[in-house]
mmCIF file as Biopython writes it, N, C-alpha, C and O atoms, coordinates in Angstrom:
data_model
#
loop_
_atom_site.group_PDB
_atom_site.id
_atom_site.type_symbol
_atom_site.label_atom_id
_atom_site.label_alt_id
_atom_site.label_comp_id
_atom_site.label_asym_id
_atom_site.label_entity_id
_atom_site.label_seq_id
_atom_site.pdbx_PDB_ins_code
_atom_site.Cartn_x
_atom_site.Cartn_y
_atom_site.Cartn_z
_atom_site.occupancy
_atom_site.B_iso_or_equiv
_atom_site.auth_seq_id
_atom_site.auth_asym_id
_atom_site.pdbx_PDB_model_num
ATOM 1   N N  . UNK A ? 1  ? -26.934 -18.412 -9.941 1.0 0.0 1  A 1 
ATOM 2   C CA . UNK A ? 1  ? -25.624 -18.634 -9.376 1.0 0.0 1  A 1 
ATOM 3   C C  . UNK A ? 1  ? -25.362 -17.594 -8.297 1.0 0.0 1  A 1 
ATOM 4   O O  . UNK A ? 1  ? -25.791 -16.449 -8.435 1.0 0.0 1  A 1 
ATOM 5   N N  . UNK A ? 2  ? -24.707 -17.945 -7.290 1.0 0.0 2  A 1 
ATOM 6   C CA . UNK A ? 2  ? -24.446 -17.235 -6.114 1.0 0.0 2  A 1 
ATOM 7   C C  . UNK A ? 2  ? -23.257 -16.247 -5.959 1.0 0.0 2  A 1 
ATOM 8   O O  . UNK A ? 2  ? -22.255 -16.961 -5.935 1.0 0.0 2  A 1 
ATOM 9   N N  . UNK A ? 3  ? -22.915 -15.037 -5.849 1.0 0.0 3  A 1 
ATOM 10  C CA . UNK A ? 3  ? -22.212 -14.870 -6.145 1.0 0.0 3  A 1 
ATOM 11  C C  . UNK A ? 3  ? -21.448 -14.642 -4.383 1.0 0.0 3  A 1 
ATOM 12  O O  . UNK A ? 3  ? -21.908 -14.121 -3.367 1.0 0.0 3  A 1 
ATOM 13  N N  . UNK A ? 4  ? -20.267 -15.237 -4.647 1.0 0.0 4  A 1 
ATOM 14  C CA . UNK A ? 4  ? -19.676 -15.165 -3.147 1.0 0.0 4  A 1 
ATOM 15  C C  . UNK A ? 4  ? -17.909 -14.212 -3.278 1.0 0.0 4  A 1 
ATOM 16  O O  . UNK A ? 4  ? -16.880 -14.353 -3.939 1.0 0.0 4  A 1 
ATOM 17  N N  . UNK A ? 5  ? -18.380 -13.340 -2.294 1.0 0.0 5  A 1 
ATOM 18  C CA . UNK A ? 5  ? -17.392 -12.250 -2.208 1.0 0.0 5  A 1 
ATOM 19  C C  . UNK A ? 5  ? -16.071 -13.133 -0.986 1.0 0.0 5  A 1 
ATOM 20  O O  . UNK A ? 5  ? -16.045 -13.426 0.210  1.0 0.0 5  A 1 
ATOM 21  N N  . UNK A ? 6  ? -15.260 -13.253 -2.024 1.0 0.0 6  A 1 
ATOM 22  C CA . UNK A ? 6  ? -14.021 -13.349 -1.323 1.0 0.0 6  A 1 
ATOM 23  C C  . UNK A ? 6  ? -13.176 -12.152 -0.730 1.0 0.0 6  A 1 
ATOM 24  O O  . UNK A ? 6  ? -12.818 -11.088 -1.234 1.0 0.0 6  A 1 
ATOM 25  N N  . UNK A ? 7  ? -12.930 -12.865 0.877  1.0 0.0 7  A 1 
ATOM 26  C CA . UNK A ? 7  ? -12.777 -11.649 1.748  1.0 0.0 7  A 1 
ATOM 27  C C  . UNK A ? 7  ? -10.982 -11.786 1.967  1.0 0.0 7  A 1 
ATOM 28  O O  . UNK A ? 7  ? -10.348 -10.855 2.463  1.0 0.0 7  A 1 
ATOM 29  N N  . UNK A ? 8  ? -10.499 -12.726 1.641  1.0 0.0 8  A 1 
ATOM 30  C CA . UNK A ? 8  ? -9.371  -13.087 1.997  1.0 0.0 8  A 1 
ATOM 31  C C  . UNK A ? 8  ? -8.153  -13.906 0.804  1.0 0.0 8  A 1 
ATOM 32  O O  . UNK A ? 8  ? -8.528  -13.887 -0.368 1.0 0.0 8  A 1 
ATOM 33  N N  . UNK A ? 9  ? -7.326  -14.315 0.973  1.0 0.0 9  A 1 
ATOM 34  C CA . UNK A ? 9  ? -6.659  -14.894 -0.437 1.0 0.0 9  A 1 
ATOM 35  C C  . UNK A ? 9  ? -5.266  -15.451 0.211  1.0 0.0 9  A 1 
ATOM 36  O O  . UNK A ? 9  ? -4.574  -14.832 1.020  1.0 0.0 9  A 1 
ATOM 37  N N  . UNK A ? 10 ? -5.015  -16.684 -0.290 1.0 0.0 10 A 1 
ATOM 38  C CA . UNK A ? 10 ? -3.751  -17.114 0.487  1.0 0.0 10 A 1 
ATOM 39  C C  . UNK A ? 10 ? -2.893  -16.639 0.236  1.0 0.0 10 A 1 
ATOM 40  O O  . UNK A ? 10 ? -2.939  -15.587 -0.402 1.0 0.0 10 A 1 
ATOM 41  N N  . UNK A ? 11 ? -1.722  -17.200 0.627  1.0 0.0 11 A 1 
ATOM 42  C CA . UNK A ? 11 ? -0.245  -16.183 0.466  1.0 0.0 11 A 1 
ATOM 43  C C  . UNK A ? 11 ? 0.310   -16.551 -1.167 1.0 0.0 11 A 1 
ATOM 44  O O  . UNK A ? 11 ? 0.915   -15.882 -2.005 1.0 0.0 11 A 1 
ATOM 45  N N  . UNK A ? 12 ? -0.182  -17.846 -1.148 1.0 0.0 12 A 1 
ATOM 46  C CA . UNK A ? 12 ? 0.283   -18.228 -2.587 1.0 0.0 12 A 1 
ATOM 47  C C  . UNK A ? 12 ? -0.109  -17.557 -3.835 1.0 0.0 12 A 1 
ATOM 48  O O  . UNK A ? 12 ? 0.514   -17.091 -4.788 1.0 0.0 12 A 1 
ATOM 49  N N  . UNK A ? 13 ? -1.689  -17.692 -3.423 1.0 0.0 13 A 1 
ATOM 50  C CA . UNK A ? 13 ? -2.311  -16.557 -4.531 1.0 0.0 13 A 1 
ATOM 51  C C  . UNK A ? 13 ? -1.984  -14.872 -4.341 1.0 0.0 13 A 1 
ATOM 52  O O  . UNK A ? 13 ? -2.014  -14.219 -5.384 1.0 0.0 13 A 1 
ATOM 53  N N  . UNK A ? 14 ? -1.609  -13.981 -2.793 1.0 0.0 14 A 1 
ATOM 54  C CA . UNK A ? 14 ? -1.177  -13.501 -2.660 1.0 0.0 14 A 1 
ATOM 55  C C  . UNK A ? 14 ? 0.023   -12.817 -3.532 1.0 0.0 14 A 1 
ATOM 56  O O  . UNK A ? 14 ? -0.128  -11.747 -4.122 1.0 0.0 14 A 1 
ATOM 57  N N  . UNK A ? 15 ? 1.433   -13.696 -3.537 1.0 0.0 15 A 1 
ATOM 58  C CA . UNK A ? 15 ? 2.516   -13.565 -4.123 1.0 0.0 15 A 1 
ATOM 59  C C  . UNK A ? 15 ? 1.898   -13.371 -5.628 1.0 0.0 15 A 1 
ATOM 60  O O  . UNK A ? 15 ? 2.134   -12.343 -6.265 1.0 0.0 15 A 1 
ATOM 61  N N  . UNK A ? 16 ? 1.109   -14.409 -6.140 1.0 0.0 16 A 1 
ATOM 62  C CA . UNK A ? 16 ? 1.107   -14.076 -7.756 1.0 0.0 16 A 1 
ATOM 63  C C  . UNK A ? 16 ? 0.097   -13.158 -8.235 1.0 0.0 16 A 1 
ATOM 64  O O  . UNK A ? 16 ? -0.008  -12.708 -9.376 1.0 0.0 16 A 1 
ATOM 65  N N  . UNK A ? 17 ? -0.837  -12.873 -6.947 1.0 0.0 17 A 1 
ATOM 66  C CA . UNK A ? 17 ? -1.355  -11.006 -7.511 1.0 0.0 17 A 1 
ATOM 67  C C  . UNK A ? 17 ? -0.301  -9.936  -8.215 1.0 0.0 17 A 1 
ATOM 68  O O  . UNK A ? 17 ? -0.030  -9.338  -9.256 1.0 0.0 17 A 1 
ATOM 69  N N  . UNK A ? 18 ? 0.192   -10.228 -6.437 1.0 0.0 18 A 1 
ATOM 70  C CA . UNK A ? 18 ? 1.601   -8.600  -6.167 1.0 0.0 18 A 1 
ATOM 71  C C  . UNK A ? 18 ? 2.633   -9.469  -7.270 1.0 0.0 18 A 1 
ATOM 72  O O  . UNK A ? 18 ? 3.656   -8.788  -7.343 1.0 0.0 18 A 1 
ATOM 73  N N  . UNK A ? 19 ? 2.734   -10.321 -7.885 1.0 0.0 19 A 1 
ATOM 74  C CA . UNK A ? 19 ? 4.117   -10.642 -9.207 1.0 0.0 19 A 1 
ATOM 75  C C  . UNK A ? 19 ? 5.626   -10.635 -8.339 1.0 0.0 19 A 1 
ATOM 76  O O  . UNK A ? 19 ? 6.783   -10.417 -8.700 1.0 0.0 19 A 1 
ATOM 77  N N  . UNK A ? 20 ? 5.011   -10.980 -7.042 1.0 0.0 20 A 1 
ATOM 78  C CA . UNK A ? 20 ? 6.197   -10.961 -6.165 1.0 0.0 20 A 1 
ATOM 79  C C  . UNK A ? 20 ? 6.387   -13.155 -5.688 1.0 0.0 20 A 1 
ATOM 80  O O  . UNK A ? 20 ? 5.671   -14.138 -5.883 1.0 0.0 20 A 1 
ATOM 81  N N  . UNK A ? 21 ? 7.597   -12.938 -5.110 1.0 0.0 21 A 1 
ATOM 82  C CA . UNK A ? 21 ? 8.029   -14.687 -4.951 1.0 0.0 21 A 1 
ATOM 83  C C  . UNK A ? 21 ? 6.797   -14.839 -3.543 1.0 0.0 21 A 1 
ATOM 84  O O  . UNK A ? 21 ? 6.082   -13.938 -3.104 1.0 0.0 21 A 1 
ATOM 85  N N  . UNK A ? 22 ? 6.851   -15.846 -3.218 1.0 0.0 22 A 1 
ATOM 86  C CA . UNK A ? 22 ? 6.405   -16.336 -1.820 1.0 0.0 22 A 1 
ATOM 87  C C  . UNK A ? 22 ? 7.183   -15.992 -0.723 1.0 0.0 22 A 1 
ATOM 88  O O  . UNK A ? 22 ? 6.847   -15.607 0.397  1.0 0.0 22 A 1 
ATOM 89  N N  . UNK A ? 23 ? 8.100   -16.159 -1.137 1.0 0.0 23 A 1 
ATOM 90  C CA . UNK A ? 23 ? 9.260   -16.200 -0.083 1.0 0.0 23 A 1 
ATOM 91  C C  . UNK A ? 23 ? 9.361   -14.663 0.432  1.0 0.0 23 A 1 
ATOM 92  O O  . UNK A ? 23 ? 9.217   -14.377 1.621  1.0 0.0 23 A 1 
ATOM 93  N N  . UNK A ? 24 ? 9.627   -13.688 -0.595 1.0 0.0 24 A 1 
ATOM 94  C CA . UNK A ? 24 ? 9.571   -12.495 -0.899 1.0 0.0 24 A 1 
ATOM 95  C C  . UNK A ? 24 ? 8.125   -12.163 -0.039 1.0 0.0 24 A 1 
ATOM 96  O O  . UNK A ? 24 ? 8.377   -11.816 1.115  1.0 0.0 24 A 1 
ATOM 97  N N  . UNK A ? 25 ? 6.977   -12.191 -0.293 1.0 0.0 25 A 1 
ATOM 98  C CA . UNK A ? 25 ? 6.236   -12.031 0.607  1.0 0.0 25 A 1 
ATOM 99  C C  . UNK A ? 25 ? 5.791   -12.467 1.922  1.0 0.0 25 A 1 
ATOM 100 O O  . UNK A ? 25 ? 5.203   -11.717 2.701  1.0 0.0 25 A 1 
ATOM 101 N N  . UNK A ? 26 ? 6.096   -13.780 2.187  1.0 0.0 26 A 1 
ATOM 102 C CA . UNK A ? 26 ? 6.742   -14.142 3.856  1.0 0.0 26 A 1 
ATOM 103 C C  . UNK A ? 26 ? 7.763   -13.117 4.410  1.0 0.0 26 A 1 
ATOM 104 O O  . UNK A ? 26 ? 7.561   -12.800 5.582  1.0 0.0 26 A 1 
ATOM 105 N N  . UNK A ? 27 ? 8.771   -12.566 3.824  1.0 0.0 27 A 1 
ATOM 106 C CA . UNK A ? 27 ? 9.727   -11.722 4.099  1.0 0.0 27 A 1 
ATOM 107 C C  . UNK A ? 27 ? 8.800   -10.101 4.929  1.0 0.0 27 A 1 
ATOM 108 O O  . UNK A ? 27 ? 9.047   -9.420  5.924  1.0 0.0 27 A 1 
ATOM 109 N N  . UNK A ? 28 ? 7.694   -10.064 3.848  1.0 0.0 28 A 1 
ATOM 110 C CA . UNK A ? 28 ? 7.374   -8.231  3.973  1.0 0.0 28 A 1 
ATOM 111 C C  . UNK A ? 28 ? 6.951   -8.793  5.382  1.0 0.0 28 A 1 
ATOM 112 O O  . UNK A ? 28 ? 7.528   -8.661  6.461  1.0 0.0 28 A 1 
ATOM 113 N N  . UNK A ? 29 ? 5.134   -9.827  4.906  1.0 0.0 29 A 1 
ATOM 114 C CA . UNK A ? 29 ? 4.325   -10.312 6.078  1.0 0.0 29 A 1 
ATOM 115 C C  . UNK A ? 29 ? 5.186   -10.285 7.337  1.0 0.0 29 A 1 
ATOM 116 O O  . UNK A ? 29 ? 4.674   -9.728  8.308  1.0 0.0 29 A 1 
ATOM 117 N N  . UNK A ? 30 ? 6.649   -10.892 7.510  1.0 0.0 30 A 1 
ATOM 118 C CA . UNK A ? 30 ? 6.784   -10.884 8.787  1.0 0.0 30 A 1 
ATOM 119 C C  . UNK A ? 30 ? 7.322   -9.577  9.282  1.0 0.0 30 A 1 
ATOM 120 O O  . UNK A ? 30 ? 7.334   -9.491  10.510 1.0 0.0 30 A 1 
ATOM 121 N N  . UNK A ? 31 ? 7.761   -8.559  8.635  1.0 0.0 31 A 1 
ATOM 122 C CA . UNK A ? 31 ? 8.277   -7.717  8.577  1.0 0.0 31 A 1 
ATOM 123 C C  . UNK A ? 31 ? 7.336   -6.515  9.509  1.0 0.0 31 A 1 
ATOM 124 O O  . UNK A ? 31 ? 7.548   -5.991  10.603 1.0 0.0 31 A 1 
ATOM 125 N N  . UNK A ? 32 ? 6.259   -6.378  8.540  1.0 0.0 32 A 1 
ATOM 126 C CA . UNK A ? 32 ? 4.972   -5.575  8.259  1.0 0.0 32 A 1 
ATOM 127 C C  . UNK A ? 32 ? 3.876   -5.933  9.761  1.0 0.0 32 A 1 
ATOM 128 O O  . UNK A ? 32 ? 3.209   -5.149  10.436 1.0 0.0 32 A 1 
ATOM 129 N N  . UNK A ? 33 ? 4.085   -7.636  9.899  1.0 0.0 33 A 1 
ATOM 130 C CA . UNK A ? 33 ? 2.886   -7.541  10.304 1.0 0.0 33 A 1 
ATOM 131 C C  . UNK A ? 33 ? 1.660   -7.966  9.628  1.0 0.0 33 A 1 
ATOM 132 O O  . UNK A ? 33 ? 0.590   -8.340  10.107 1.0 0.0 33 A 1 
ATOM 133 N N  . UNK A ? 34 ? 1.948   -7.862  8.707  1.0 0.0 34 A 1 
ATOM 134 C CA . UNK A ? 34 ? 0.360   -8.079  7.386  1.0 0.0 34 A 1 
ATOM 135 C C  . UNK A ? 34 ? 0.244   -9.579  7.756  1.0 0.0 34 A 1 
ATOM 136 O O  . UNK A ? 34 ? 1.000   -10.403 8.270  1.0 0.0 34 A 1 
ATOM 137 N N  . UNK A ? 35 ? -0.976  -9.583  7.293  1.0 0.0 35 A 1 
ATOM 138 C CA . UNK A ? 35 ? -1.536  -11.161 7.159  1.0 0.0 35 A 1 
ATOM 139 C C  . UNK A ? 35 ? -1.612  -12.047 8.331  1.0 0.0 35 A 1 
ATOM 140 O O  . UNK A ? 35 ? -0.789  -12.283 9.215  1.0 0.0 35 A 1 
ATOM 141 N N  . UNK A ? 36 ? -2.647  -12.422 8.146  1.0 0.0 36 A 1 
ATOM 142 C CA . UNK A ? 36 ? -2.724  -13.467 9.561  1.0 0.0 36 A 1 
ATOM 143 C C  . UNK A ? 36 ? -2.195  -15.322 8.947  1.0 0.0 36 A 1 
ATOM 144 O O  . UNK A ? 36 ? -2.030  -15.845 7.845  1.0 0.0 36 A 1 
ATOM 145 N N  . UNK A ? 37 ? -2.104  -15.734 10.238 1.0 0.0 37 A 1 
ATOM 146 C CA . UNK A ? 37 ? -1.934  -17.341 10.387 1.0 0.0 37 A 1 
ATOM 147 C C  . UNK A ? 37 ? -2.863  -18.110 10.359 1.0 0.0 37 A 1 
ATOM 148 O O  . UNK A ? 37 ? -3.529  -17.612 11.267 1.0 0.0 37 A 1 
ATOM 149 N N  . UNK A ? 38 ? -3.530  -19.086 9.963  1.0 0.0 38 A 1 
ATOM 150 C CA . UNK A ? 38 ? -4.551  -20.278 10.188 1.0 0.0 38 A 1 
ATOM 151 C C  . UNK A ? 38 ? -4.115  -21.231 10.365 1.0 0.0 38 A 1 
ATOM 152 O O  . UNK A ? 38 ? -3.184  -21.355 9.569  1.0 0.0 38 A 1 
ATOM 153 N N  . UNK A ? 39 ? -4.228  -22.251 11.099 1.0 0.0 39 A 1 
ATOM 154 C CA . UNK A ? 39 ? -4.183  -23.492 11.479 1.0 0.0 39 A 1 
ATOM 155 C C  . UNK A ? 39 ? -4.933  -24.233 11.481 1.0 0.0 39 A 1 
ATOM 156 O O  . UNK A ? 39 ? -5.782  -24.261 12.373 1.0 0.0 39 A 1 
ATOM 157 N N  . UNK A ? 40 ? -4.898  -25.297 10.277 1.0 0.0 40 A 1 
ATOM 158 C CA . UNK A ? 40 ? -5.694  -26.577 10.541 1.0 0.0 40 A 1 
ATOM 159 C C  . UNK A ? 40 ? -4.790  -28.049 11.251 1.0 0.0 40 A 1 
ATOM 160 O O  . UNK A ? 40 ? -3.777  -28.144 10.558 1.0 0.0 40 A 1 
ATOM 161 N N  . UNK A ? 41 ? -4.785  -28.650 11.821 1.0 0.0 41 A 1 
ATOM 162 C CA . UNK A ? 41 ? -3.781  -29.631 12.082 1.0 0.0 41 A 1 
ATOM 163 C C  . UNK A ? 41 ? -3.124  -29.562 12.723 1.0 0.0 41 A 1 
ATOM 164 O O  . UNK A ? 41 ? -3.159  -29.492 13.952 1.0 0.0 41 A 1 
ATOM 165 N N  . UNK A ? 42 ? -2.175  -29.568 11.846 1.0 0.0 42 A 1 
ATOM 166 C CA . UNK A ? 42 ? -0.402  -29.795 11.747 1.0 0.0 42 A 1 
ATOM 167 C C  . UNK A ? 42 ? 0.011   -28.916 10.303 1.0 0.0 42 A 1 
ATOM 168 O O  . UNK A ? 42 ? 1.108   -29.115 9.780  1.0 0.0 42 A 1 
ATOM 169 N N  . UNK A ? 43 ? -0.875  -28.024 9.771  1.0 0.0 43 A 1 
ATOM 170 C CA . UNK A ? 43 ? -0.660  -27.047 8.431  1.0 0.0 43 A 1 
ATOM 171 C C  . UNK A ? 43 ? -1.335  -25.844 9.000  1.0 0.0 43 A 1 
ATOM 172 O O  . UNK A ? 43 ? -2.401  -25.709 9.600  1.0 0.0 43 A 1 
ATOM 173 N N  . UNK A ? 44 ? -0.121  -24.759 8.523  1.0 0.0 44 A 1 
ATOM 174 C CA . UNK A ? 44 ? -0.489  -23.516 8.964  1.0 0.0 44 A 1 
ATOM 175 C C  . UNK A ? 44 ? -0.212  -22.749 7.450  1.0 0.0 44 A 1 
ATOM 176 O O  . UNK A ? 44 ? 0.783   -23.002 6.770  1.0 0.0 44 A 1 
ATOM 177 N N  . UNK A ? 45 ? -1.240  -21.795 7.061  1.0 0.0 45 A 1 
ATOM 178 C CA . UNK A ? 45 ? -1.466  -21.143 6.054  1.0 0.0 45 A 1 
ATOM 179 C C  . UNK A ? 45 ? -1.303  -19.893 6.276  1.0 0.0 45 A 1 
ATOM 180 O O  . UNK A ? 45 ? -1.910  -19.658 7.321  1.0 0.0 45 A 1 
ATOM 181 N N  . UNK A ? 46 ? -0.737  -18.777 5.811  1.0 0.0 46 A 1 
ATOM 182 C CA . UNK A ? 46 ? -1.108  -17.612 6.157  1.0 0.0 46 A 1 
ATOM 183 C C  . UNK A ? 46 ? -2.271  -17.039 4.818  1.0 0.0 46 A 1 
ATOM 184 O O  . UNK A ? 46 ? -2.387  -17.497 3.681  1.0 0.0 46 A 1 
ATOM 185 N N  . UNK A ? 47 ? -3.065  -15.822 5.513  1.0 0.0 47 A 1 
ATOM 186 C CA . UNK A ? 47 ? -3.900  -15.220 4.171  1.0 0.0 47 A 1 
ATOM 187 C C  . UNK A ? 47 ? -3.732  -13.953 4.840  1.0 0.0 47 A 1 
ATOM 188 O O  . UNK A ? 47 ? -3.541  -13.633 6.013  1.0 0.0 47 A 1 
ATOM 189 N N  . UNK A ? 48 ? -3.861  -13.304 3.718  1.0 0.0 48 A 1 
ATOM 190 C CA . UNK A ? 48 ? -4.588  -11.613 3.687  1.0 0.0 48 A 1 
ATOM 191 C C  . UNK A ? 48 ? -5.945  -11.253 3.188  1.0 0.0 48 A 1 
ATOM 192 O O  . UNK A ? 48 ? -6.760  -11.726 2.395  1.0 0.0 48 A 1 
ATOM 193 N N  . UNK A ? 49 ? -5.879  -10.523 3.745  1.0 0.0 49 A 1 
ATOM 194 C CA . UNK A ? 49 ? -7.061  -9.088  3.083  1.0 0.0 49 A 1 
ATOM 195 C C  . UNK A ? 49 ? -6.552  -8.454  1.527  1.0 0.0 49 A 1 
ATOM 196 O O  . UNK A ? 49 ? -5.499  -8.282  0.913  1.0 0.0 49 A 1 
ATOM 197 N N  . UNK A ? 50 ? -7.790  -8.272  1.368  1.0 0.0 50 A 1 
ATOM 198 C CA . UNK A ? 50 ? -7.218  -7.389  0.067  1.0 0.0 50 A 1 
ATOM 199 C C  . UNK A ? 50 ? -6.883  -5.946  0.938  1.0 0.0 50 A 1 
ATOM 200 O O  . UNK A ? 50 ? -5.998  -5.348  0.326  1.0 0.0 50 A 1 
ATOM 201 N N  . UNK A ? 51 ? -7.255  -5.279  2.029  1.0 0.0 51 A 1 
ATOM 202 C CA . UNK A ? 51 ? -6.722  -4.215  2.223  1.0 0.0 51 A 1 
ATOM 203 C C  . UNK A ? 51 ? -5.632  -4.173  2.663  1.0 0.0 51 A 1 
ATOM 204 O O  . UNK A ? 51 ? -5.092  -3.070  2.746  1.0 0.0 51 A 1 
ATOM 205 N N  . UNK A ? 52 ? -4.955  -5.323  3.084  1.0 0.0 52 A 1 
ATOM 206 C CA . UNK A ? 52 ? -3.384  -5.640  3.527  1.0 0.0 52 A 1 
ATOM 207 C C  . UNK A ? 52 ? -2.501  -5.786  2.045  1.0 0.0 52 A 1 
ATOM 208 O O  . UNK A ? 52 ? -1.280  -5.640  2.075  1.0 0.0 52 A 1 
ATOM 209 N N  . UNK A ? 53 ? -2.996  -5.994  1.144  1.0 0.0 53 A 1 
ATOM 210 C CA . UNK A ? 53 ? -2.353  -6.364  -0.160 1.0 0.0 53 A 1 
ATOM 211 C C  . UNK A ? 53 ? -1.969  -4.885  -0.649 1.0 0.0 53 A 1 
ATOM 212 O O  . UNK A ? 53 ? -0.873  -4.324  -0.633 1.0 0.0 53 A 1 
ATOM 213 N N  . UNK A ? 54 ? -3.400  -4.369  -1.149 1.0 0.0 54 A 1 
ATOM 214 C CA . UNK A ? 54 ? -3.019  -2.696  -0.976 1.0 0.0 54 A 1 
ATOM 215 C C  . UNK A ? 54 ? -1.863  -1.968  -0.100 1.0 0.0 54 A 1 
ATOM 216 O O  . UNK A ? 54 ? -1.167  -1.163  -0.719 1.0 0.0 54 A 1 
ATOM 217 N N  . UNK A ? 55 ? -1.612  -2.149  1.148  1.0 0.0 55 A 1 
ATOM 218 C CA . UNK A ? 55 ? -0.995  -1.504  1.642  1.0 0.0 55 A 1 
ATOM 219 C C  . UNK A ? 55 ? 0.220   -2.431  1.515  1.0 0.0 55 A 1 
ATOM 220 O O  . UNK A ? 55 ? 1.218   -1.715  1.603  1.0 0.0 55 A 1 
ATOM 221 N N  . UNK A ? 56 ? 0.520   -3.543  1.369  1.0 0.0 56 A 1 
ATOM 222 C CA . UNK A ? 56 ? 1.727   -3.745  0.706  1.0 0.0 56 A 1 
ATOM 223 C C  . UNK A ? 56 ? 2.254   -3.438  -0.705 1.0 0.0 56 A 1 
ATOM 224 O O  . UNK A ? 56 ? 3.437   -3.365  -1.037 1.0 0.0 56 A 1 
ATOM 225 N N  . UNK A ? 57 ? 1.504   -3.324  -1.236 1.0 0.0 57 A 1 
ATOM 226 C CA . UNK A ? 57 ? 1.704   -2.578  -2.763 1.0 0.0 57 A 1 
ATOM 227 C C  . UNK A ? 57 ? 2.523   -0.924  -2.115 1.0 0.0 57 A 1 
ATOM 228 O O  . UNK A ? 57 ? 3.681   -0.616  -2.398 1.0 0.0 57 A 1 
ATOM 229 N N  . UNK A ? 58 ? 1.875   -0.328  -1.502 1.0 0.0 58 A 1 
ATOM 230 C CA . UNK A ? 58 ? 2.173   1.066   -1.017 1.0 0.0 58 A 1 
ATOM 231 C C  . UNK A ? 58 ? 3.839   0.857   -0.617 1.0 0.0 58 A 1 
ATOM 232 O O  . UNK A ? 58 ? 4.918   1.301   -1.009 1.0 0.0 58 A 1 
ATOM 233 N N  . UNK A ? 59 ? 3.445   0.099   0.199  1.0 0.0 59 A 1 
ATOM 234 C CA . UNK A ? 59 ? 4.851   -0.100  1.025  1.0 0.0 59 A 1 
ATOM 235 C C  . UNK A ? 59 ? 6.240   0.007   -0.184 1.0 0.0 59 A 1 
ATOM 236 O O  . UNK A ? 59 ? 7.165   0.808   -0.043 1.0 0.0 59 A 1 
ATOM 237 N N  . UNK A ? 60 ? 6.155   -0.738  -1.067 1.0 0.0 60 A 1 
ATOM 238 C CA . UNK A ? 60 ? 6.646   -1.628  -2.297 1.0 0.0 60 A 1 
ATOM 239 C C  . UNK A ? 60 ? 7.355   -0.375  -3.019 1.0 0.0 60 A 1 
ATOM 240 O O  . UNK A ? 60 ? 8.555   -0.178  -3.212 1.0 0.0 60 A 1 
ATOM 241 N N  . UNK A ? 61 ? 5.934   0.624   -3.450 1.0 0.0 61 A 1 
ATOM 242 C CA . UNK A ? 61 ? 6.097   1.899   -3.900 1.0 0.0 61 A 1 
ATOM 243 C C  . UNK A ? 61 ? 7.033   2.348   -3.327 1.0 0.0 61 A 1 
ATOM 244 O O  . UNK A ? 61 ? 8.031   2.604   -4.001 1.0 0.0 61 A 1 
ATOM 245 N N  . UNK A ? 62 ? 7.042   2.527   -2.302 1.0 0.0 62 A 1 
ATOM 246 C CA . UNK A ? 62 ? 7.925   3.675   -1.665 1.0 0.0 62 A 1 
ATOM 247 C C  . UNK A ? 62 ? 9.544   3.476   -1.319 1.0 0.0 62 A 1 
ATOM 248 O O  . UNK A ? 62 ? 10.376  4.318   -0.980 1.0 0.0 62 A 1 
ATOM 249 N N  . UNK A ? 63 ? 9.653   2.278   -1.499 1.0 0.0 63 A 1 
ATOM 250 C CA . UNK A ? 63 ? 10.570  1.506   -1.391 1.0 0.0 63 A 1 
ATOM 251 C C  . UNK A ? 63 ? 11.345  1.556   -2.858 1.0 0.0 63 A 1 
ATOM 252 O O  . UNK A ? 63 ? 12.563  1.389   -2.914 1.0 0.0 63 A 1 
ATOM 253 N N  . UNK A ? 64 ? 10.829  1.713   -3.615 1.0 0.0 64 A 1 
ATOM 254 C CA . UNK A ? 64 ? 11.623  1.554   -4.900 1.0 0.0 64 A 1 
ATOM 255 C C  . UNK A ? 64 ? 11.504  3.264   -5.697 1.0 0.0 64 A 1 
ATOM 256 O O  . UNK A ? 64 ? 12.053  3.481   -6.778 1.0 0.0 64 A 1 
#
């Protein structure tokens, strides 16, 4: 079996890492900067990095 390193993670799966809403993380992302856009179509997805996740965790920290 192959093992394949995921480099990226949508916003959906995103939000339920960080135990935060979607919405709530659309909020930081546009805020921050974090996370990029993809476009297939007429559907646009955003994803992150796990090193953007990290540093929203940080952010989060400091904030509370």
């Amino acid at each position: 079996m192959k093992n394949t390193e995921l480099r990226y993670v949508t916003q959906e799966r995103a939000a339920a890492l960080l135990g935060i809403p979607k919405k709530e993380l659309s909020r930081i992302s546009e805020e921050s900067g974090l996370g990029h856009k993809e476009r297939a179509g007429n559907q646009e997805e955003i994803f992150f990095t796990y090193e953007e996740l990290r540093r929203i965790c940080q952010m989060a920290a400091h904030v509370h």
